[in-house]
C-alpha positions as semicolon CSV with decimal commas, in nm:
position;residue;x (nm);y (nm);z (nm)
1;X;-7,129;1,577;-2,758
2;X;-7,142;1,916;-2,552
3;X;-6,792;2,058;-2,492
4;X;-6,592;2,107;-2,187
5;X;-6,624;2,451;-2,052
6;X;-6,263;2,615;-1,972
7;X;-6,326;2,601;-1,591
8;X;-6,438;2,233;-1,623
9;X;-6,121;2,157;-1,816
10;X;-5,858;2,336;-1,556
11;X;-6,076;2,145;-1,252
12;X;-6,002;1,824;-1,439
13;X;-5,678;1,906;-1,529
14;X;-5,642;1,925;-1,129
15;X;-5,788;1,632;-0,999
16;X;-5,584;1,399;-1,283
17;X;-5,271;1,583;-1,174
18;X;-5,316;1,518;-0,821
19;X;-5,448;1,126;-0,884
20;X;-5,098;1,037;-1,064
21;X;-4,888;1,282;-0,880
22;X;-5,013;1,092;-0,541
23;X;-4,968;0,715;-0,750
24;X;-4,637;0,804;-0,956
25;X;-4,458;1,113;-0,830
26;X;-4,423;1,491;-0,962
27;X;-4,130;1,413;-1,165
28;X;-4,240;1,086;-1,316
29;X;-4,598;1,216;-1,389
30;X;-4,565;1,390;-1,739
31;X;-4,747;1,651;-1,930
32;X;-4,894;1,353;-2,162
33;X;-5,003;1,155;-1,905
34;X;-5,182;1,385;-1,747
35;X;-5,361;1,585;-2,058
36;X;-5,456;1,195;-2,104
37;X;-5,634;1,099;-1,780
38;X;-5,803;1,463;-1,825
39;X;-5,898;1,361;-2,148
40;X;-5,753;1,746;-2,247
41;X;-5,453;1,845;-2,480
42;X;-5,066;1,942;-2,386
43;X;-5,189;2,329;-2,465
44;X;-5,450;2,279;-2,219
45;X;-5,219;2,297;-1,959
46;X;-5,030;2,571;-2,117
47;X;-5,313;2,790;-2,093
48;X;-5,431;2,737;-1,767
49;X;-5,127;2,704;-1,584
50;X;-4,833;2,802;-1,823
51;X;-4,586;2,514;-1,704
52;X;-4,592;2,192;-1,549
53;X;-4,441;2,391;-1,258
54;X;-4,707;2,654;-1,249
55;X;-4,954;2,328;-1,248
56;X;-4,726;2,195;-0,954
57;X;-4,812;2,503;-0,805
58;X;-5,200;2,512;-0,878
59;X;-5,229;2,198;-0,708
60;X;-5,101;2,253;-0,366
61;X;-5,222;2,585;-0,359
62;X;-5,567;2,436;-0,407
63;X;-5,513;2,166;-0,096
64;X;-5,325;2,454;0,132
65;X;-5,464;2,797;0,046
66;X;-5,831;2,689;0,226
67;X;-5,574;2,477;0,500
68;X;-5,351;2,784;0,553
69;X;-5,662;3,001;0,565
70;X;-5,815;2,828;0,816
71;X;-5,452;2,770;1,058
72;X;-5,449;3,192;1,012
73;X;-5,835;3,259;1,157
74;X;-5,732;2,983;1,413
75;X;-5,477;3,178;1,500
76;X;-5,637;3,515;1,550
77;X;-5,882;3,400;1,747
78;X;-5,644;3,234;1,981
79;X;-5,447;3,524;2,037
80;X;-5,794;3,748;2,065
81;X;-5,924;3,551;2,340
82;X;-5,592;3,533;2,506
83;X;-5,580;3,929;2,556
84;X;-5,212;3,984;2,497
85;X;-5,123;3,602;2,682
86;X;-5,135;3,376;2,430
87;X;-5,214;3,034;2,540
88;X;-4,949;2,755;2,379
89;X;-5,221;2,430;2,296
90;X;-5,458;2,702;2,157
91;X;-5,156;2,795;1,904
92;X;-5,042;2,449;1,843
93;X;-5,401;2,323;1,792
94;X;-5,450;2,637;1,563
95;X;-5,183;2,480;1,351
96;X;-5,208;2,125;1,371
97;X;-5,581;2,040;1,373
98;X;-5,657;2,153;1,038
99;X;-5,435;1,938;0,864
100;X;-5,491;1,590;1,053
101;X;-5,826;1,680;1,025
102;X;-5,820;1,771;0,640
103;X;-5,575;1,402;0,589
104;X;-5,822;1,214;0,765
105;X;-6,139;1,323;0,592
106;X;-6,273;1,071;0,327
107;X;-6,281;1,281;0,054
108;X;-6,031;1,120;-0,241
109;X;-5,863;1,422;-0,308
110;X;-5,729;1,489;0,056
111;X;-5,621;1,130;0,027
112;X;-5,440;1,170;-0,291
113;X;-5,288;1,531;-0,084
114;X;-5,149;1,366;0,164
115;X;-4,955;1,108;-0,042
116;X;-4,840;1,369;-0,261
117;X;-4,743;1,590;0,059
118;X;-4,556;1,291;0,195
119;X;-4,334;1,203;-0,175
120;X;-4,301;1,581;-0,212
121;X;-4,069;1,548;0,106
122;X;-3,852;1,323;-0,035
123;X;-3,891;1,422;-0,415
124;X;-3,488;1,434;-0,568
125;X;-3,673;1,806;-0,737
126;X;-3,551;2,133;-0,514
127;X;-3,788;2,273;-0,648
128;X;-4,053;2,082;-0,538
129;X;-3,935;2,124;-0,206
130;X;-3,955;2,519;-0,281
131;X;-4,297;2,543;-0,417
132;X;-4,443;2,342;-0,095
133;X;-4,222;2,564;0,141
134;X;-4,341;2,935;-0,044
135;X;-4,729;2,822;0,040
136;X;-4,616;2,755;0,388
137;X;-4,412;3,047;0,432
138;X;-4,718;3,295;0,621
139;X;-4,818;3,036;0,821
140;X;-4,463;2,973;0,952
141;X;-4,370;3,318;0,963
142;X;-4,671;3,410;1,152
143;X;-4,658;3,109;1,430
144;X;-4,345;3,128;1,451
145;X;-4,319;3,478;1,571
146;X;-4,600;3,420;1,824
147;X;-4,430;3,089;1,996
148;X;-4,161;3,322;2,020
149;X;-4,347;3,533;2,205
150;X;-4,514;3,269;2,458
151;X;-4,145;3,103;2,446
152;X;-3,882;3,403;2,487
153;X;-3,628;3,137;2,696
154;X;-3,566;2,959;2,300
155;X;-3,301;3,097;2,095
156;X;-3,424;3,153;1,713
157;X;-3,239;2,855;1,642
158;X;-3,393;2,660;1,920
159;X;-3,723;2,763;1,878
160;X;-3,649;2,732;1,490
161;X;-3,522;2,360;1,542
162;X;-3,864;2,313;1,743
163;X;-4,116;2,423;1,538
164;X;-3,891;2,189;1,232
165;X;-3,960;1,904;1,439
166;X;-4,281;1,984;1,533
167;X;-4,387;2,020;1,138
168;X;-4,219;1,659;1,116
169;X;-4,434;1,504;1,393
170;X;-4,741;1,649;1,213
171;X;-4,646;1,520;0,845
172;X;-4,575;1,199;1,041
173;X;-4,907;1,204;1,220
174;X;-5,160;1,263;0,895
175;X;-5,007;1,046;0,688
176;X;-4,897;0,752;0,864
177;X;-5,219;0,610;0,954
178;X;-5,124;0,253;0,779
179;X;-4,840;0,213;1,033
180;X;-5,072;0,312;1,343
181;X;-5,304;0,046;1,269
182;X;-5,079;-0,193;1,182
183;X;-4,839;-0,179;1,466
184;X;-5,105;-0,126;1,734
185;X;-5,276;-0,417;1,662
186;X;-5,599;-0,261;1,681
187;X;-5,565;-0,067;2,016
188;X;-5,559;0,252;1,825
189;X;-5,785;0,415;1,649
190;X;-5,657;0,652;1,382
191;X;-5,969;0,757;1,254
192;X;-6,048;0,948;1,576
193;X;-5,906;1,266;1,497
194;X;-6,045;1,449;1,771
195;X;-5,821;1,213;2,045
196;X;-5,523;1,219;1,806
197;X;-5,498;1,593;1,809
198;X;-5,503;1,607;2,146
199;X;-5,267;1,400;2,222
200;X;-5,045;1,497;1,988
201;X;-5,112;1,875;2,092
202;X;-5,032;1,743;2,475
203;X;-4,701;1,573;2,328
204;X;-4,568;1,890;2,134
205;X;-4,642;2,167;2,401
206;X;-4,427;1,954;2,658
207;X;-4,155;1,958;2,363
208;X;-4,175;2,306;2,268
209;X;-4,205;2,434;2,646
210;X;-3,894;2,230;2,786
211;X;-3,572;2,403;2,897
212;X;-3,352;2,496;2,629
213;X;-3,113;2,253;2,522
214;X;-2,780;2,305;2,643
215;X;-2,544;2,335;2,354
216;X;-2,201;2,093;2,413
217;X;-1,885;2,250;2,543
218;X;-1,614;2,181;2,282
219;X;-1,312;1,992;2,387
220;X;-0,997;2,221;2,364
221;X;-0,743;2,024;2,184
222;X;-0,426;2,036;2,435
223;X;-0,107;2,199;2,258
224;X;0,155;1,929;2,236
């Protein structure tokens, strides 16, 4: 029976990871389970990855890195095209098309990904919620300075409240493809990713380019 090479074992050691992270959860998906449905051992893991954090961390830097990547190049070329005028769909479509394109794509794993991305929102584990937030953190950093530049009438906390929404419409977007089918009784088509990016591209620039919300005046209590 020939032997799994070490690169064969930390691939499969990925791919069971992601299957029961996506079916159970990070926190209910243990070390056993996993080393089992890899057909690998508990020091497997240790080897590769150190932790079951660091193999947390291995597997949504294998789904984003490429993702994040990609959202990056999009958005250089944007802003070399644009000659110092940056054009606001090009930016948003830099960020968003990627990853409804990536969730839609019938590969398994981006499946699996996109359940995964969708419990890690909700997971009761800060640090979860860290880990998925440090991959993001260039991307953010990085379109977020350059809305602020095609945007300068948002307050960072405006424009910060935007893009948090924006994120949530996208998360929304990729992974809720059950609910689009099922509550447009057919009329929509969520496997056209193409039309769904642009609409939702269309949808978000109107958002992020309205006036700035106008913060409520506080009621002075009267002195009795």
């Amino acid at each position: 029976m020939p032997v799994a090479s070490p690169t064969d074992t930390k691939s499969e050691l990925l791919e069971a990871a992601e299957r029961l992270f996506a079916e159970h959860g990070i926190a209910r998906s243990s070390l056993r389970a996993i080393t089992r449905e890899a057909g690998a051992n508990v020091a497997s893991v240790n080897y590769h990855f150190g932790s079951k954090e660091g193999l947390v961390k291995a597997v949504f830097a294998h789904r984003l890195e490429p993702l994040n990547r990609e959202r990056l190049a999009l958005l250089d070329r944007c802003l070399e095209s644009a000659k110092g005028d940056p054009d606001l769909k090009c930016v948003l479509r830099a960020l968003i098309g990627p990853a409804l394109q990536m969730m839609r794509d019938r590969e398994p794993g981006h499946k699996c990904f996109a359940q995964i991305m969708g419990r890690a929102f909700a997971d009761p584990e800060e640090r979860v919620r860290s880990i998925l937030l440090d991959e993001f953190r260039e991307v953010r950093e990085r379109f977020t300075a350059v809305l602020a530049v095609i945007l300068p009438q948002l307050s960072p906390e405006e424009l910060f409240w935007r893009f948090h929404f924006m994120i949530g419409a996208m998360a929304h977007t990729a992974a809720g493809s059950f609910f689009v089918t099922r509550h447009s009784a057919g009329v929509v088509d969520p496997s056209e990713v193409e039309g769904m990016t642009l609409k939702l591209v269309n949808f978000l620039a109107a958002a992020m380019s309205a006036p700035a919300t106008r913060s409520p005046r506080k009621t002075k209590k009267r002195k009795k």
